[in-house]
C-alpha positions in Angstrom: 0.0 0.0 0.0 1.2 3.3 -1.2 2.5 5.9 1.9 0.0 8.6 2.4 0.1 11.8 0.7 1.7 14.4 1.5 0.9 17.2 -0.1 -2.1 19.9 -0.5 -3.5 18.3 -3.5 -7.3 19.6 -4.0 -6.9 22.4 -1.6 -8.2 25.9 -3.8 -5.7 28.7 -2.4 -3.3 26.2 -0.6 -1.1 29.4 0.6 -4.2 31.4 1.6 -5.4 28.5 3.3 -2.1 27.5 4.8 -1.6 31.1 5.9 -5.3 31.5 8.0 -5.5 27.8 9.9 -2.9 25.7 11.5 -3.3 22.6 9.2 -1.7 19.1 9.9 -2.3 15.3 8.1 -0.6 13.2 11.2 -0.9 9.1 10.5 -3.3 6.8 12.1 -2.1 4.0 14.4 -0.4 1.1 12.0 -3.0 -1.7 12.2 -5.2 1.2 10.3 -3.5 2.4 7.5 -4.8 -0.1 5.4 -7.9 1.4 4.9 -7.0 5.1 6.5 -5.2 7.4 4.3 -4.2 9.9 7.3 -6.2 11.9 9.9 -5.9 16.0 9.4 -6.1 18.7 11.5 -7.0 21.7 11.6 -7.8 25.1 14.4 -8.3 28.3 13.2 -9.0 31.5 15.7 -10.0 34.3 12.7 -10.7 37.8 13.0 -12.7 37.5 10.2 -14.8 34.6 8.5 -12.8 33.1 5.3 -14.3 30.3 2.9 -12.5 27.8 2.1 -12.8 25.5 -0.8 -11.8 22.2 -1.7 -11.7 19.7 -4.9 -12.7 16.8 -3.5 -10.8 13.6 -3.8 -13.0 10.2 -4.0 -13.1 9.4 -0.6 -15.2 9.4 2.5 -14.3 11.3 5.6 -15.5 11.1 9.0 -15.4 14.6 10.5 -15.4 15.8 14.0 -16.1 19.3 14.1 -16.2 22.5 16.7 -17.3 25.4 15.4 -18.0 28.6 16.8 -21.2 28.9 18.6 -22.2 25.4 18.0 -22.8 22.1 19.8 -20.2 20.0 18.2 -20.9 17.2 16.1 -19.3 14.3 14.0 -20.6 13.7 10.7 -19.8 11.1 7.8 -18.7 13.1 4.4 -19.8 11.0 1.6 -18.2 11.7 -1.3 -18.3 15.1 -2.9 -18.5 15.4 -6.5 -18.9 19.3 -7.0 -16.5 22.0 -5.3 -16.7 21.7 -1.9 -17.0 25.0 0.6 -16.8 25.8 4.3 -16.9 28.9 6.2 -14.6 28.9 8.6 -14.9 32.1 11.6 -14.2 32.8 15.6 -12.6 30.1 17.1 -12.6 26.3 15.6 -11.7 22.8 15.2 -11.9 20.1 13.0 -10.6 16.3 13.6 -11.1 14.6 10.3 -10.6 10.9 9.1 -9.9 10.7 5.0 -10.3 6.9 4.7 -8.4 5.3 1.6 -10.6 5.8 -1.6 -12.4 2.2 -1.3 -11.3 2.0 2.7 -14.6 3.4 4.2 -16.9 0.3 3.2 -15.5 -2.1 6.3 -16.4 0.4 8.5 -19.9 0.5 7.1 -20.6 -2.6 5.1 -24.2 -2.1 5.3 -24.7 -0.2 2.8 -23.1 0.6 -1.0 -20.3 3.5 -0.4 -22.6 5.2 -3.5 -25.6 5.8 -1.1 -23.4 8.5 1.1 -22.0 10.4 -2.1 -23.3 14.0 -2.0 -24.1 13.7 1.6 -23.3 14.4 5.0 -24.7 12.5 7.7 -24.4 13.6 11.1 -24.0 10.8 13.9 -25.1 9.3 15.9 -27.1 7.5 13.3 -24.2 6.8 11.5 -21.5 5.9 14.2 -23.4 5.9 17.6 -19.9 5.2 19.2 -18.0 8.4 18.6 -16.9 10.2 21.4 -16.7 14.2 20.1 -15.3 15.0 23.6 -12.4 12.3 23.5 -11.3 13.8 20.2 -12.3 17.8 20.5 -11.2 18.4 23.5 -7.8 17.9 24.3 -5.0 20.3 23.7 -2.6 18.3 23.2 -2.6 16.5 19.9 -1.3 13.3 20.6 -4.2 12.6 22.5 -6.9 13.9 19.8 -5.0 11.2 17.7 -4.9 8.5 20.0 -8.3 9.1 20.5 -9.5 8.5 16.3 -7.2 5.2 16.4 -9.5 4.1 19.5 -12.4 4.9 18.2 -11.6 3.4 14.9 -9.9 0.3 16.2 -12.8 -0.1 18.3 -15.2 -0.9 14.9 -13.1 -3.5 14.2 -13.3 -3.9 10.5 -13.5 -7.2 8.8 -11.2 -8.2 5.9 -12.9 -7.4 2.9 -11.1 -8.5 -0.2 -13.8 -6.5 -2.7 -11.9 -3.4 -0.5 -8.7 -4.5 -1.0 -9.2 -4.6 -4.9 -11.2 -1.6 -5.1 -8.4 0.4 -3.2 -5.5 -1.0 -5.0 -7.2 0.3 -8.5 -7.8 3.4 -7.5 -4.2 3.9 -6.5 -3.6 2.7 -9.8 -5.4 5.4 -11.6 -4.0 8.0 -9.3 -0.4 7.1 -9.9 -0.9 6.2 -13.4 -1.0 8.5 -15.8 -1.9 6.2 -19.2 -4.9 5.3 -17.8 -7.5 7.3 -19.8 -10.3 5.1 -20.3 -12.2 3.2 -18.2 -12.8 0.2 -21.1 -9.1 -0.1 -21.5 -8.6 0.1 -18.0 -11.1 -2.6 -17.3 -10.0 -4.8 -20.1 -6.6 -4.7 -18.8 -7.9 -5.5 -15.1 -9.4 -8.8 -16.3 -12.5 -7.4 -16.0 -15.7 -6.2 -18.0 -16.7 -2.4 -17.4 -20.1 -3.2 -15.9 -17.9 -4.9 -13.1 -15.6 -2.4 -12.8 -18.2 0.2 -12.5 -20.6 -1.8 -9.8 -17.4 -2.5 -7.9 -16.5 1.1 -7.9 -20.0 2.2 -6.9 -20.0 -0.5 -3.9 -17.0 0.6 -2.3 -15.8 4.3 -3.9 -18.9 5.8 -4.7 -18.0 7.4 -7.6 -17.5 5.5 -11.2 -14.2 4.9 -12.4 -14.6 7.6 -14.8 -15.2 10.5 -12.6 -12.1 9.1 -10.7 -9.6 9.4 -13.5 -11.5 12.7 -14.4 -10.9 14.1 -10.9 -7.3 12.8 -10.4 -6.3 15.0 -13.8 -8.2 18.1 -12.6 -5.8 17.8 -8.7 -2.9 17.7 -11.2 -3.8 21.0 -13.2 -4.8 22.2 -10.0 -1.4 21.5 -8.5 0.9 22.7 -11.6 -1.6 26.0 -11.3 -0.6 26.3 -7.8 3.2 25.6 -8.0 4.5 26.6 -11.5 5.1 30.3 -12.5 4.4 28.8 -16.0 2.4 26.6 -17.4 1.9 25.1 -20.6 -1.5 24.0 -20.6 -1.6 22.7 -23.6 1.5 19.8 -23.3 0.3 19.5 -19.7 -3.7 18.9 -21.4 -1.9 16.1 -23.6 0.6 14.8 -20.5 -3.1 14.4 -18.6 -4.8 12.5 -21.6 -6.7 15.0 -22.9 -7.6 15.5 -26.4 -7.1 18.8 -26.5 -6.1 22.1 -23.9 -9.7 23.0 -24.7 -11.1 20.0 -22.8 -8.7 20.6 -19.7 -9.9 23.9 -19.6 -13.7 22.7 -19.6 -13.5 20.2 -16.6 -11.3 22.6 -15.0 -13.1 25.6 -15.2 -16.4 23.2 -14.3 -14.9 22.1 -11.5 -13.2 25.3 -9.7 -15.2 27.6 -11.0 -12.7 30.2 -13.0 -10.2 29.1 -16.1 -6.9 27.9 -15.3 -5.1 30.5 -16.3 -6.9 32.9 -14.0 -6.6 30.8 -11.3 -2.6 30.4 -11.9 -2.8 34.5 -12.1 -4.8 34.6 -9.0 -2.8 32.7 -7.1 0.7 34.0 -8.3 -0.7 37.3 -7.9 
């Protein structure tokens, strides 16, 4: 299994973002990084409110949140297909879980991983076991940690081999680049698409096609973030596109503005 990320792919405005809230990914105890890609951090104290916004990646989170004026609460994060935004303001603090795209169905295996996508389910319906005061409240973070491995080691998820399979082609298409289309991909798998795809809905709840879509659009996004200059059109071809016009479709669907504005934006 591939180490965990470490970067700030997805995040719109990384340095703005990075600049306003104190922002960590610290690793979940060993016996669960199988199916957890890391836990993140974050606690903000703002003078004034600042949106946030995020490109998803396909894969569930479990979110314990604090929020100013508010009763905390834990909710499950299905799956987000369109830009995702959060105010942040005041004081705050967020202890999230990003499970392994294909790593949340053990923990759950009622139910397809497609049934939470688009949603947000606050507990306890969904986990009537989370403690939000074991995890929210301490100040030191060790102990906020050690509290998500308890809580998660205390589900004890079965082996799953359906999981296993669905996580280790997703990692393919992430660190892949000449995957481009899912009947090829499939083909190549050993399997047919319609497998592919209901095996993709059970446990990553979203199709294999909107996962090699999304992947390309965190690499534009990235190269927009980090490079002074950019040559969208090789990097449109490097991504599998037909043409720049297409990158610049899916990303401007996806983030809202063009990717050159967005490079000028953030360079700016």
């Amino acid at each position: 299994m591939a180490a965990p990320r470490r970067d700030t792919r997805g995040i719109v405005g990384a340095a703005d973002f990075l600049a306003r809230v104190d922002f960590r990914r610290p690793d979940p105890a060993e016996p669960l990084r199988r199916h957890v890609e890391h836990y993140w951090l974050i606690d903000w104290d703002l003078e004034e409110p600042y949106l946030s916004h995020v490109v998803p990646h396909p894969a569930v989170h479990l979110v314990f949140q604090q929020f100013a004026d508010q009763e905390p609460f834990v909710e499950v994060a299905g799956v987000q297909q369109g830009l995702f935004a959060q105010k942040l303001e005041g004081r705050g603090r967020v202890c999230g879980i990003k499970f392994r795209p294909g790593g949340f169905r053990p923990f759950a295996p009622g139910q397809a991983v497609s049934e939470w996508t688009g949603r947000r389910v606050r507990s306890p319906e969904a986990f009537p076991t989370a403690d939000l005061t074991a995890v929210l409240t301490p100040a030191d973070e060790n102990a906020r940690i050690a509290a998500l491995d308890t809580f998660l080691l205390s589900l004890s998820p079965r082996p799953d081999p359906q999981a296993d399979l669905a996580m280790a082609l997703v990692e393919r298409i992430r660190t892949d680049r000449t995957i481009r289309r899912v009947a090829d991909f499939a083909r190549a798998e050993g399997m047919s698409v319609r497998l592919l795809q209901r095996l993709f809905a059970g446990y990553v709840g979203v199709g294999p096609k909107w996962v090699i879509l999304r992947y390309r659009i965190h690499e534009a996004l990235e190269h927009a973030e980090r490079d002074r200059e950019v040559d969208w059109a090789t990097l449109a071809a490097d991504l599998g596109y037909a043409d720049q016009a297409h990158l610049v479709r899916d990303f401007t669907a996806t983030v809202g503005v063009p990717p050159t504005a967005y490079a000028a934006r953030t360079s700016g």
